[in-house]
FIVEX-341665 format. One record per residue: x, y, z of N, C-alpha, C, O, CB in turn. Coordinates in steps of 0.05 Angstrom, whole numbers, plus 5000, padded with zeros to 4 digits. Glycine has a CB too. Example, Ala and Ser with C-alpha at 12.3 -4.5 7.8 and 13.67 -1.06 7.14 Angstrom:
<atoms>
526448865156524649105156526449345156528549345169522649115181/525749555142527349795143525850015157526850235161528249885114/
</atoms>
This chain:
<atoms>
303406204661302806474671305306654670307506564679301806464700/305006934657307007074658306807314681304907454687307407164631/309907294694309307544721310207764704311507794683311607514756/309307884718309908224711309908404742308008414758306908364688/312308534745312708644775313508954765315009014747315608464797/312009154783311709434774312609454802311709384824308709584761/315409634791316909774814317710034819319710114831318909674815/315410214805315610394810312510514812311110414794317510474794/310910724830308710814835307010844803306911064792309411084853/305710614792304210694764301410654771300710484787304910504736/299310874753296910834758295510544748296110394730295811044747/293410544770292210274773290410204748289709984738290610264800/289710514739287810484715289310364696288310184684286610724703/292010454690293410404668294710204672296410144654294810584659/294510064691295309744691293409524687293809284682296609664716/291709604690289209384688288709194669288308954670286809504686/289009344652289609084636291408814628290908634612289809154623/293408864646295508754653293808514677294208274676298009004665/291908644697291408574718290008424716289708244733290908704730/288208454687285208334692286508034666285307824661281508644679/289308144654289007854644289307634649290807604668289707824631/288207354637288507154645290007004650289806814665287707094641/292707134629295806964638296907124647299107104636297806824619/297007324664299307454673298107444700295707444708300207764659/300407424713300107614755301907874754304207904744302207354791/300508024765301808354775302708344802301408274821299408604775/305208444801305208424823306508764836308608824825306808144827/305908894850306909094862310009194891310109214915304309124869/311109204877313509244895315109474895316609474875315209044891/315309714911316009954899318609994923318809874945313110214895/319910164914322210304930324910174941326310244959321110414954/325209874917327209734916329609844916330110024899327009594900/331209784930334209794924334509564898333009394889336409704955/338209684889338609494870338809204875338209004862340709574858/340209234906340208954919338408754915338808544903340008974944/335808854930333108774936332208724907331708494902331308994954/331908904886331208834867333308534848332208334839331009104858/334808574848336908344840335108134857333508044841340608384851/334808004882334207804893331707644876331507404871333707884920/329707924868327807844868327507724833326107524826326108044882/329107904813327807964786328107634770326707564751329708254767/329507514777329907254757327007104758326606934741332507034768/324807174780322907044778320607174755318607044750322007024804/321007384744319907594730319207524703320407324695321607824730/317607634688318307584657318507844639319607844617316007404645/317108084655316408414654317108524681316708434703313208484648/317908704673318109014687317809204677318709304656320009084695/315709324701314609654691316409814701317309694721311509764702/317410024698318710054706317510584709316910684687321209824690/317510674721317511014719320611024706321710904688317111234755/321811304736323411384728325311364750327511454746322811594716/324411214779325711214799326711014796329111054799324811254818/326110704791328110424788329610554762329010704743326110054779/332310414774334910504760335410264749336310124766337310614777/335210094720335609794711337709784697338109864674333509664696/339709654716341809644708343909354697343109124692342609774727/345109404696346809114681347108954705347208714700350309154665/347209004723348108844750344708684755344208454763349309124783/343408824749340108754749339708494719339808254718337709144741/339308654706339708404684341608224679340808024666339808474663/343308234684345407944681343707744703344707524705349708004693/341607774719341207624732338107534719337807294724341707724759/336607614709334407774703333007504684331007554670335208094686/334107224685334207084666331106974648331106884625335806884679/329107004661326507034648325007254638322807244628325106944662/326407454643325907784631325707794604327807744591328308014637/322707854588323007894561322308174556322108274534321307694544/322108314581321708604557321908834591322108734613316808634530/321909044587322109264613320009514592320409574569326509404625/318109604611316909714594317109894621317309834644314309594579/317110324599318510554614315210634612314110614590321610784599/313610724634311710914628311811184628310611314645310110884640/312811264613313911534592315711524576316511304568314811754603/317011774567318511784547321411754548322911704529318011974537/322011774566325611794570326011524584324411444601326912094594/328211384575329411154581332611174589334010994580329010994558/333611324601335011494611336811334633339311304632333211704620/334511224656335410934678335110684665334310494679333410904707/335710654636335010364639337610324618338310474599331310234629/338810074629342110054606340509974589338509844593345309824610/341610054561339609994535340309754524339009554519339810194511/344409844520346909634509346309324528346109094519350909794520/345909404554345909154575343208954563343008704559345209294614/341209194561338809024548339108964516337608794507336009194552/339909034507339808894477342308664485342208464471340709164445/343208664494345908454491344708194501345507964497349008554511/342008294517341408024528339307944516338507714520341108004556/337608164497335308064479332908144493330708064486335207734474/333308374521330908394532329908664517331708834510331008394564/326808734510325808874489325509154513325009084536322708704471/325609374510325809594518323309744505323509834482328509684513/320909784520318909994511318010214530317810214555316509854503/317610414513315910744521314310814514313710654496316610964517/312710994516310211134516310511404498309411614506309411204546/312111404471312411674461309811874459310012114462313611654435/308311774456305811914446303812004475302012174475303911694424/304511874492302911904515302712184531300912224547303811694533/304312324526304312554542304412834519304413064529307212534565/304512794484303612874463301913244468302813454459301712604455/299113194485297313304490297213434511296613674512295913184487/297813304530298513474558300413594552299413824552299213344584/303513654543305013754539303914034519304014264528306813574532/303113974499301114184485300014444499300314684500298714024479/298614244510296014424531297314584550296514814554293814214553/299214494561301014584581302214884558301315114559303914284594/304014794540304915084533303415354520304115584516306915044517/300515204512298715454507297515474529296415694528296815454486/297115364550296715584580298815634587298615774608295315484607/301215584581303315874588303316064581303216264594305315904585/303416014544302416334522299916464539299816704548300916234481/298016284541296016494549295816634578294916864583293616364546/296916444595297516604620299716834608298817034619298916404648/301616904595303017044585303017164577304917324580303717024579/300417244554299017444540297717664555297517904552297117314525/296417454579294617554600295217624629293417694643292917394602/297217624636298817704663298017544689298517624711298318004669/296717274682294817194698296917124728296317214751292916914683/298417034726299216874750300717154769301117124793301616564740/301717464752302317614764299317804773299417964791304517714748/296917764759294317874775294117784791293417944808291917874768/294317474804292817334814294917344843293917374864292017044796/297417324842299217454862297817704871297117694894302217514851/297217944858297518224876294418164883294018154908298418594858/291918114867290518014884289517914910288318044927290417944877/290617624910291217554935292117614962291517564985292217454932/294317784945295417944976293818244977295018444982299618024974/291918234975289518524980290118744964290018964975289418685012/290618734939291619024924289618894901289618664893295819094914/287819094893285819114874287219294850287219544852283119244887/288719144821290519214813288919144783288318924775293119094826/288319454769286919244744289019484725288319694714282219224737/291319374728292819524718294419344689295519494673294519634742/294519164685295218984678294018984652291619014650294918794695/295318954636294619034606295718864585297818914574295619314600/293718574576295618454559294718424534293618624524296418204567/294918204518294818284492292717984484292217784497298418324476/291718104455290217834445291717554428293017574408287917954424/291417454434292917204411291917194384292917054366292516894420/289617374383287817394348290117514335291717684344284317644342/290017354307291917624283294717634291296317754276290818014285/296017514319298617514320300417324306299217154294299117514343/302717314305303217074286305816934308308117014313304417184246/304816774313306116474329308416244311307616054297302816254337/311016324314313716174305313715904332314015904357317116454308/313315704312313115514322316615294323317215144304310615434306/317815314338320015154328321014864342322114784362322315334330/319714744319319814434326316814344316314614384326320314364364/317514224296313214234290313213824292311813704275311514434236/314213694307314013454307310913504326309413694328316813284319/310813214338308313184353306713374372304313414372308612994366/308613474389307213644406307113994389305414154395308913634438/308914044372309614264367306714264340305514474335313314274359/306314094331303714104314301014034325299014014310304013914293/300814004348298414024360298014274366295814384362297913864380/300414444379300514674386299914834365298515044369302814724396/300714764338300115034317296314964315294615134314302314994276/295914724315292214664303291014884326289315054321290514224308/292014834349290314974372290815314366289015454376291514854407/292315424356292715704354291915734332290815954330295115814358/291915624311289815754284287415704305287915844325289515534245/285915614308282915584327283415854332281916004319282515354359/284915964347285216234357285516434340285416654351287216244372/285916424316286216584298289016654301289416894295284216784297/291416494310294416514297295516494271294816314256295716344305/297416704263298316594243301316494240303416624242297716764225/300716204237303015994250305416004236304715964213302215684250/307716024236311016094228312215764235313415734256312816424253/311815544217314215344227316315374213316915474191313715044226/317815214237321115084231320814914237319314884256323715154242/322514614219323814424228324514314203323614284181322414264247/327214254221329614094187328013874174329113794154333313874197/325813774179324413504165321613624159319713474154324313204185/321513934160318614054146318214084114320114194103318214374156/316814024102317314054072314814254071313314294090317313754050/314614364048312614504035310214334045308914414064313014534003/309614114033308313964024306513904051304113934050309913764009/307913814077306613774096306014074106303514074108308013594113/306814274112307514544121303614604114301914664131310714744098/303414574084300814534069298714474078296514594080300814374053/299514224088297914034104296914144131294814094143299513784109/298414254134297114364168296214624164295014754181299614404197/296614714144295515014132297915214166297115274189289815054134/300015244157302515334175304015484142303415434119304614984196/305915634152307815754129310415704135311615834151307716064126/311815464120313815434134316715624128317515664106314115174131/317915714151318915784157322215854164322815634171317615764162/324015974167326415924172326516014206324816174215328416074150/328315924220329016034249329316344240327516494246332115884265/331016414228331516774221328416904211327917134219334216834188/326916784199324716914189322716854216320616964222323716794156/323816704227320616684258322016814275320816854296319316314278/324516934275326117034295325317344300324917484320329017004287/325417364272325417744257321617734264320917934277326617794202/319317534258317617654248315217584275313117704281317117554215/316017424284314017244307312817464341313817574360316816894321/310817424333309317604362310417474383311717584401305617594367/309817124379310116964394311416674393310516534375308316964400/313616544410315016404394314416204418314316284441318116494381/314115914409314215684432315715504417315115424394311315544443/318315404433319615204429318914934438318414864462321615274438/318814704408317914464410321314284402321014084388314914424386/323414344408325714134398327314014417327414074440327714254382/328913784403329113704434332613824431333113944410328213294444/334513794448336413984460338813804443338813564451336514014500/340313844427342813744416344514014412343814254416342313554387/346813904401349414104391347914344373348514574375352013904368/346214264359345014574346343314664351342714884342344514614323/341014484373339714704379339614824414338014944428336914644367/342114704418343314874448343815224441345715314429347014724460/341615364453342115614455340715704415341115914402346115664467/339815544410338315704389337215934378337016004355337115654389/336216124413334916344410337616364429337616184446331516424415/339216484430340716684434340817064432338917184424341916594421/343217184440343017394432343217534411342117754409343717454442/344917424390344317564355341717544357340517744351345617384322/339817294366337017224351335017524361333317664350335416864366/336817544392334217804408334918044404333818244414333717814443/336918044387338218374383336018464352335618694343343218374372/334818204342332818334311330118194313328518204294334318234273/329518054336326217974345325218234346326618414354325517804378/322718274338320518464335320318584368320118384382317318294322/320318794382319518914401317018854411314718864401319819154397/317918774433314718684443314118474452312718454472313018664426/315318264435315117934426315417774460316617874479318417814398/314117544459313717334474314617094468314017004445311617304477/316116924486317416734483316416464506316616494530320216844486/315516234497314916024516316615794511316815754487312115934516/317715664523318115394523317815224541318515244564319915354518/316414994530315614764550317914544538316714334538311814644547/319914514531320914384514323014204524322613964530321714544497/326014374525327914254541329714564540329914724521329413924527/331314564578332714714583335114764569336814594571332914664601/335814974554338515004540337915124505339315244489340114664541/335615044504335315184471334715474478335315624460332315044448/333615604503333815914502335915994524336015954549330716054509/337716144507339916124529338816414547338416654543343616154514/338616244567336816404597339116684600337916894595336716134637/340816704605341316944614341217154584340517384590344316934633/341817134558340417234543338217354541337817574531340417154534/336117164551332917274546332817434572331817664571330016994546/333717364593333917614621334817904609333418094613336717524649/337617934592338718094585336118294563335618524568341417964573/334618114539333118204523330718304539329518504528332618014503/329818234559327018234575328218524585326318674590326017934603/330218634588331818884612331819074593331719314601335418844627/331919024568332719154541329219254529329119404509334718874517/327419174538325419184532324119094505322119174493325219384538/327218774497326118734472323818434475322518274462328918704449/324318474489322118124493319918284526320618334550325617654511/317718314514315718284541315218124556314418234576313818314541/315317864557315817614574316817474559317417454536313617484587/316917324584316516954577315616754599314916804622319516814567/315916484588313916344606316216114594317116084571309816334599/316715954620318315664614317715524651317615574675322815744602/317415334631316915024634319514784652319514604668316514934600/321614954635324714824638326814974643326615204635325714704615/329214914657331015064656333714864648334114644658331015224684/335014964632338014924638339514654670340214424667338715304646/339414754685339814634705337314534718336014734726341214764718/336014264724334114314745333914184774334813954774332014264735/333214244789332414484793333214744790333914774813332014474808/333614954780334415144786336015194812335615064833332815254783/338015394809339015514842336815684847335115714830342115714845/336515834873334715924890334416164879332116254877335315924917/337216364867337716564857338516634823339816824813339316614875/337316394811335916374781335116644778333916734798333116154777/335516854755334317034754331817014735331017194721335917204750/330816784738328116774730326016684750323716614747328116614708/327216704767325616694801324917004803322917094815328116564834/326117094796326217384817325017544785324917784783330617534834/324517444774323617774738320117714743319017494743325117614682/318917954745316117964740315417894718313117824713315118164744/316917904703315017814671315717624658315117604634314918004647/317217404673317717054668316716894692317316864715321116964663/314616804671312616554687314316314688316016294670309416464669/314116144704315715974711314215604727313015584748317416174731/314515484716313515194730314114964729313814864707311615124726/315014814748317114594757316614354734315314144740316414474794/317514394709317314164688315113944690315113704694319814014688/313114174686309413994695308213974666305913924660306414254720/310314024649309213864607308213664619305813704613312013714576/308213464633306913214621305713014647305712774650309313024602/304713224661303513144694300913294687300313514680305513294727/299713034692296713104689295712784693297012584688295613264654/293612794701292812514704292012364682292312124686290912484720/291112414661290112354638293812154629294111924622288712684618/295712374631297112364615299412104629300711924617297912664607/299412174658300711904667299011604670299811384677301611964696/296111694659294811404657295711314627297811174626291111414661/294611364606296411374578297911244578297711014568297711554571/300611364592303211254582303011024593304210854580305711394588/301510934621302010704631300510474610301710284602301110704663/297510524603296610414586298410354563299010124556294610524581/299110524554300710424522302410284539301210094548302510674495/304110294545306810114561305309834563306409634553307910244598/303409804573302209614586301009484574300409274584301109664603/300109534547298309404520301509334510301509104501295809684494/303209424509305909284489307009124501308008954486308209444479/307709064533307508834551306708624541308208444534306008864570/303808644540302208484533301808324507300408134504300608574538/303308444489303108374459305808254459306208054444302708634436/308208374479310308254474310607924492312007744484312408474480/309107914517309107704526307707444506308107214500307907744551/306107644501304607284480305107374461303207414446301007144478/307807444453309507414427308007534400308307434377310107064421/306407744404304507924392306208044379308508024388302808094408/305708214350306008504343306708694363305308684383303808604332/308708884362308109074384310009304376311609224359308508954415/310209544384310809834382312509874399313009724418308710014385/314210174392315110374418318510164429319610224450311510364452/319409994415321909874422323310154424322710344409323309644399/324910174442327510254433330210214431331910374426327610374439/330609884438332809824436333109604403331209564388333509684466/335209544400335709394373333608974381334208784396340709394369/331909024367330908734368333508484357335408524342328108724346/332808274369334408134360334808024332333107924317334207984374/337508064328337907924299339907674299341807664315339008134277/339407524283341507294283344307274280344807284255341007154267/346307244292348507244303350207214278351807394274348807044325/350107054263351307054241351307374226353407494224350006834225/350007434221347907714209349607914223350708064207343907734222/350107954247349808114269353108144264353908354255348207974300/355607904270357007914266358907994238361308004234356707784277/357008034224358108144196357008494194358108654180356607934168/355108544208353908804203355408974228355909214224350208804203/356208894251357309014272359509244264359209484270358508794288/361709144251363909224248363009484227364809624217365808984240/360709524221360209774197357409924224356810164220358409594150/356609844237355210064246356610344258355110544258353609944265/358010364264359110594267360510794244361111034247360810524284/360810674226361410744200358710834190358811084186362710514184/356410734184353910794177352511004190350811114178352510584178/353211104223351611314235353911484226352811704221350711294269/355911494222358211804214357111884186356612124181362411714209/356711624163356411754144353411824134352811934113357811624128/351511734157348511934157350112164167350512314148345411834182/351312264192351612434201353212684185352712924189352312344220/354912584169355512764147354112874131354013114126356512684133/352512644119351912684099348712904106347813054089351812374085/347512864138346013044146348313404144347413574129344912914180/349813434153349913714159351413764128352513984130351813814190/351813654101352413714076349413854076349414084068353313464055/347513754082344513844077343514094084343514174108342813694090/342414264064341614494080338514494085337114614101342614774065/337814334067333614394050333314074086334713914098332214143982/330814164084328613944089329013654073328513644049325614074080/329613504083330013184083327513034077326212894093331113084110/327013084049324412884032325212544040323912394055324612933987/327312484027328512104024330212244025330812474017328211833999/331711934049333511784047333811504032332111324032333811774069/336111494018336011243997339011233998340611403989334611293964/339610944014341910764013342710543998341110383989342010684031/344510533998344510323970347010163983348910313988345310503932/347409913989349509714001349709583971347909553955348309464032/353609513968354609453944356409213967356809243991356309753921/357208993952359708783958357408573971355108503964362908913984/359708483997358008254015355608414031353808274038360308084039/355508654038353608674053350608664029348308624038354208964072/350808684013348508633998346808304001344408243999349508693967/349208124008348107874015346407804036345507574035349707744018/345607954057344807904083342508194094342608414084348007864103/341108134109338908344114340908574135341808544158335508174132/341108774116342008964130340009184147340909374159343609074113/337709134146335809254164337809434200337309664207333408924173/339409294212340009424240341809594222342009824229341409234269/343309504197345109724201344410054183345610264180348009584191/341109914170339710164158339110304191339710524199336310064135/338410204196337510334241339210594238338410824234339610064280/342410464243344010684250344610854234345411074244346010634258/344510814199344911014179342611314182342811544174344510834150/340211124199338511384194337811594229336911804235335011254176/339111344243339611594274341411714272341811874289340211514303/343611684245346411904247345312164228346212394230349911724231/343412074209342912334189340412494214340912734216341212204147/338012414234336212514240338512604264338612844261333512364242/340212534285341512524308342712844300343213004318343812234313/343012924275342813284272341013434285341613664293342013384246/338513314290336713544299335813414322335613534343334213654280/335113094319333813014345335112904370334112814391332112824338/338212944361340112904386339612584402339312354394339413184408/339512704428338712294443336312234440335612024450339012214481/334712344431332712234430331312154404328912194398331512374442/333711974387332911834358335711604369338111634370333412094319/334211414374335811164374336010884348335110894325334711064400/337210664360337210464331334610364321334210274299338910174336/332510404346331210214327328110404326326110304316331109824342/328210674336326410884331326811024315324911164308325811004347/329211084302330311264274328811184255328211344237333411224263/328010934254325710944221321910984228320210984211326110524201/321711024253319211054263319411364263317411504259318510904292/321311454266321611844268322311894245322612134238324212004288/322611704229323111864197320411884176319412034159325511654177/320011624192316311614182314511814196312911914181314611294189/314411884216313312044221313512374213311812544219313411984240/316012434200316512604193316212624156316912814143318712634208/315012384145314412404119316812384108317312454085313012644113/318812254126321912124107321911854094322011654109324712084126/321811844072321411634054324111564057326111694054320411684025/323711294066326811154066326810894048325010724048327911044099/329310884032329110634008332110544013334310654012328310743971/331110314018334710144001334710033978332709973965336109874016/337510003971338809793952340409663954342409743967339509843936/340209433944342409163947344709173915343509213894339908773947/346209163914347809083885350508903894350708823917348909423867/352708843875354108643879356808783875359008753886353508393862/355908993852358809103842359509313860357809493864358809203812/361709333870363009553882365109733885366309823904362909523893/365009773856368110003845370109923864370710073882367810393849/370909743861373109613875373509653911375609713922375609743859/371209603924371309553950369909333949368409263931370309753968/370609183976368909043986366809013989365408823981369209033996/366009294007363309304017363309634012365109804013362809164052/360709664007360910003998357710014007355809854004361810103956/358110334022355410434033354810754022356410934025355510424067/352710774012352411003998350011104008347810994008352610973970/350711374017347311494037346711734020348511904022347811624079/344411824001343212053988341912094005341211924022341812043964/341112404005339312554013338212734004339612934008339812624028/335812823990334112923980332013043989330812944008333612803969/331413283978330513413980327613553966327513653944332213473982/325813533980323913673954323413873927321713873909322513753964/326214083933327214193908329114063895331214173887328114433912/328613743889330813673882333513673887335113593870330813703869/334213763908337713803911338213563921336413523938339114053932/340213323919341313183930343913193939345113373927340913033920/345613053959347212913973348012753978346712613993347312913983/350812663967351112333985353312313992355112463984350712053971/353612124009356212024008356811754011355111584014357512134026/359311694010359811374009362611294029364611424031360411253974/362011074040363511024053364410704056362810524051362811144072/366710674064367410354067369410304096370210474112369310234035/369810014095372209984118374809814102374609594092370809774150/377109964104379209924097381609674110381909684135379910174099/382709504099383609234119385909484127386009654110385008834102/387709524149389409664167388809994175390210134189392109644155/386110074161385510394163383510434172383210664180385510554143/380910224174378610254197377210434169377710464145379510434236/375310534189372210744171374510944154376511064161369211034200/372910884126374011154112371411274089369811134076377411084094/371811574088369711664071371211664044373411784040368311964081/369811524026371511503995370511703973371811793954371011193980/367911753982365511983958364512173977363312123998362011813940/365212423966362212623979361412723948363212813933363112964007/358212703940357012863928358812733902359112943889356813183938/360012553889360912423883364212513870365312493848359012323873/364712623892367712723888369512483898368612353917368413013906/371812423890373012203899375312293925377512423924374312053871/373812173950375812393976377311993989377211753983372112704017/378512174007379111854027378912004055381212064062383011654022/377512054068377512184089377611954129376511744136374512384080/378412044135377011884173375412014179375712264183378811864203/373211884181369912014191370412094227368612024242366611684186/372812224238373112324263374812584267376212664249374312114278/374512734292375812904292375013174280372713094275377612794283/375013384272374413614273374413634235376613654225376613784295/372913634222373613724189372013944180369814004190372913484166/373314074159372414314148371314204122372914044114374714554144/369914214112368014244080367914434072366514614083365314184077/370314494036369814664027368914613999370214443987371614804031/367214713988366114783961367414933953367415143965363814873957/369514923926370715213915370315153878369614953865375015263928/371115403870372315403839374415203843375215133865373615703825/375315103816378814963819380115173803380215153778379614603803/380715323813383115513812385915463824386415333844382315733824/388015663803390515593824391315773847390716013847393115583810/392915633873393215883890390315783910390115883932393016243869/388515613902386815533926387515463962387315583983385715303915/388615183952390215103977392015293995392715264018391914903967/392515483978394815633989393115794004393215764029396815793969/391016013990389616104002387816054030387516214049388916133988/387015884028385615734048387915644072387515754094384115474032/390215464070392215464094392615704097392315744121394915334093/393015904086394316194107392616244116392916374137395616474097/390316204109388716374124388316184155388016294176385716444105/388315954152387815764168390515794195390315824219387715464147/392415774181394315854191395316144210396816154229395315824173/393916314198393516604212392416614241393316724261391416764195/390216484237388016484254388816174275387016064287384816484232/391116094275392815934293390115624291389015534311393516144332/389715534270388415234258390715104248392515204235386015254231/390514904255394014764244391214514221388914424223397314494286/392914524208391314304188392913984195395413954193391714414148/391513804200392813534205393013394178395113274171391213354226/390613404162390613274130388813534109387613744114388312894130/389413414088387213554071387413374042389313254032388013924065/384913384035383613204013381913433991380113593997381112934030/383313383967381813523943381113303932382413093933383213723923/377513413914376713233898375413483875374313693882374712993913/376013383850374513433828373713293805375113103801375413593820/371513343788371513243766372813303733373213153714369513233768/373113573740374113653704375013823725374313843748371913763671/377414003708379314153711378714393707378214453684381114093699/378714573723377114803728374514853736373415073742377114913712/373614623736370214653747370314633773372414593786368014443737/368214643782367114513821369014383832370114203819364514253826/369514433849371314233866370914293892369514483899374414263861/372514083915370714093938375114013954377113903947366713753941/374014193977376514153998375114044020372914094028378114424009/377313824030376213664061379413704070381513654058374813244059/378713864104380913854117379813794141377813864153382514074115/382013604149382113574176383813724204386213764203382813354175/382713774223384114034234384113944265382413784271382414344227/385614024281386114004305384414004322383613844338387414124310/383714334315381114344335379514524320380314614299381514464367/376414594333374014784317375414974309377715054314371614914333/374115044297375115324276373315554282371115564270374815264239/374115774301372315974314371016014285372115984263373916264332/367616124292366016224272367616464250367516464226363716344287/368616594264370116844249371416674229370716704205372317044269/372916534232375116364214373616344190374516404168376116054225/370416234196368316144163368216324154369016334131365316024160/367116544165366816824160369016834132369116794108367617034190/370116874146373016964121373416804107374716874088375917004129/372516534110373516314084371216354068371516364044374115944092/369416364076365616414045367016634038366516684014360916534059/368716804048369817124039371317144012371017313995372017244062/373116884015376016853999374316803968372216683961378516524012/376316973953375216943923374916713919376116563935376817033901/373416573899372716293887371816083912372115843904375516173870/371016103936370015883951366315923950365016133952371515913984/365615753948362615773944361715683972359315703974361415583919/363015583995362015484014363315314032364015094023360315404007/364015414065365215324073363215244103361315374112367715464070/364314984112362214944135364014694151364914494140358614844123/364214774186364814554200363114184196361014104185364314694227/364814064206364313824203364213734227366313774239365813694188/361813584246362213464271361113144272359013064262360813654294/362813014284361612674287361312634316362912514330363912404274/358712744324358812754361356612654361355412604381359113044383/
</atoms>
């Protein structure tokens, strides 16, 4: 008989199956301390776990019959991941479970939004017969969708129904699927300039913190409506206050804030024409039974050593294996991660190719991390080791390896392309050096030697003379001290590419002026965060 102890308040529907089977006991214990919980867990084999048990390493080092902790929802946030993979216990969630409610939730914001409902239904209430209120139809408007993964594409099916005409973004949209949903895909600047109505579906990293900003609301269409049910920080809130005062945005409606709870004196407490609600995406009853069900069906597949879904930590691999691939995973997420922001198009395949000894042995964990460092561009924490190839597939990213023996004189050589449906590719290559640790040896197959850390500039230029020069003064002007710099070319006078390494960021203005300088075709920061 396998136990299974749920320590945090989960519906009964969505455990039942757990309940009603024949080898397992359920057992219910909620509002543990870590203490209390430690005493108890070594008798365990599962744990369910919400969002209130905190599972920590002090918990598992003790935990010794624990084969799996299953999260009913999406964020795994309280549970050590490192603590659980180190010990082999399997880590599952419910990505899909709250999919629909989250949906539903931000087109009854749009539509309370369109429609003034929650500000009628206030003056109402308090005895003022007010049919003053004047909103608009969702027919024939056209809806900038940004983020068209799962919830953000349910959201566009439900607004064509409505007669929307849907505007996506997202770095892993191609034509081809865009097609598929009958949507026009889109750039952020073209849904920025053209969109009636814009709902944010992404989740919150380094680029898309503050996304819609104020350049974005100084050339949005007059008028326009903004929702997000998403995550706090992609609309930078006192911006959209500023645009809403300006009379260039007529509402908005959010779900999330920046900080939450909010302070008391949020000025989106106090604006009549931003709807507002305590991060209720994915509270609904439907939607917390779900997640407990899926959680609770992968339990179950994982106790009797079944097939099963939704891991998110690294499954176990054999120690031998493990100890040869270790020392390159961090090398493998920098040079996805490069080799993502070299990228400008939509990401058709990824195709890696392992040269030397790593070709001998299943490099599968360390394909994991090559492809959470190229997606970890857009999807930030929420693309981990062993869900980066389930989010690439879902996004119609064809991922391929290769094994070979020969390796232009390295050891071990890792080479990450990226491609694009107009054909444009990218790659780069990288190895580990005996006294120099990670180094990048190829971009796009220029011959560089770079350290995949620290602050770097990528330049594309002519090979002209007087380059280098150009580029330090200017660098220099603008108080950038350069620490290294690496030229690569192929023929003499053609294409050539500058890699510098620099102290610290290089204010925007600085690029400005370097795309400026005669003969550079393209200059762009470099980040490994």
């Amino acid at each position: 008989m396998f136990k299974v102890l749920v320590s945090d308040p989960i519906s009964d529907l969505g455990i039942q199956q757990l309940v009603e089977a024949n080898d397992v006991v359920v057992e219910k214990k909620t509002g543990l301390s870590e203490d209390e919980l430690i005493q108890i867990i070594p008798e365990y084999d599962a744990l369910l776990v919400r969002s209130q048990t905190k599972v920590t390493d002090r918990i598992m080092e003790v935990a010794k019959n624990l084969k799996v902790i299953g999260r009913a929802g999406v964020g795994v946030d309280n549970i050590n991941l490192e603590a659980a993979t180190k010990r082999g216990i399997i880590v599952i969630n419910a990505p899909d479970g709250n999919t629909i409610t989250t949906c539903e939730h931000a087109f009854a914001m749009m539509m309370a939004l369109a429609r003034h409902i929650p500000q009628a239904y206030a003056k109402t209430i308090s005895g003022t017969w007010d049919r003053k209120f004047l909103g608009v139809e969702l027919r024939n408007k056209k809806l900038g969708v940004l983020g068209m993964g799962r919830i953000g594409s349910e959201v566009a099916k439900r607004a064509k129904v409505f007669g929307m005409d849907i505007l996506g973004y997202d770095p892993f949209l191609t034509e081809e699927r865009a097609e598929k949903l009958g949507i026009k895909l889109s750039s952020v600047d073209e849904i920025v300039r053209n969109a009636d109505f814009i709902t944010v579906h992404t989740p919150l990293t380094p680029e898309t913190k503050h996304m819609i900003s104020r350049p974005q609301f100084e050339v949005m269409k007059k008028g326009m409506r903004i929702v997000n049910c998403a995550r706090g920080g992609v609309v930078d809130e006192l911006a959209l206050v500023e645009a809403i005062d300006q009379g260039i945005v007529a509402g908005a409606a959010f779900d999330v804030f920046e900080k939450e709870p909010p302070e008391a004196d949020h000025p989106f407490l106090h604006n009549p024409k931003i709807i507002v609600t305590p991060h209720l995406g994915a509270s609904t009853v439907e939607a917390q039974e779900n997640v407990a069900i899926d959680v609770s069906e992968q339990v179950l597949h994982i106790l009797r050593n079944e097939p099963f879904k939704n891991a998110v930590n690294m499954p176990p691999v054999a120690p031998s294996v493990m100890n040869k691939l270790t020392p390159y995973f961090g090398l493998g997420e920098k040079i996805g991660m490069l080799a993502a922001q070299l990228n400008q198009e939509a990401v058709q395949e990824i195709h890696v190719d392992y040269a030397g000894d790593l070709a001998e042995v299943d490099t599968q964990p360390l394909t994991r991390y090559i492809i959470k460092g190229v997606l970890s561009r857009h999807f930030g924490d929420d693309v981990n080791i062993v869900n980066s190839i389930h989010l690439a597939k879902a996004r119609d990213v064809k991922v391929s390896v290769t094994q070979a023996s020969a390796t232009k004189g390295f050891t071990n050589l890792i080479t990450v392309t990226l491609k694009a449906p107009n054909g444009t590719e990218h790659s780069v290559a990288g190895t580990l050096l005996n006294g120099y640790g990670a180094r990048i040896v190829q971009i796009d197959k220029y011959p560089v030697d770079i350290a995949p850390e620290g602050h770097l500039l990528f330049i594309s230029h002519n090979d002209k003379p007087g380059m280098v020069g150009h580029v330090g003064t200017l660098l220099g002007s603008n108080d950038v001290n350069i620490a290294s710099m690496q030229v690569g070319r192929k023929i003499v006078g053609g294409a050539a590419i500058m890699v510098l390494t620099i102290d610290k960021a290089a204010p925007a203005e600085v690029l400005d002026h370097l795309i400026n300088l005669p003969e550079i075709n393209k200059a762009q920061q470099i980040f490994f965060v």
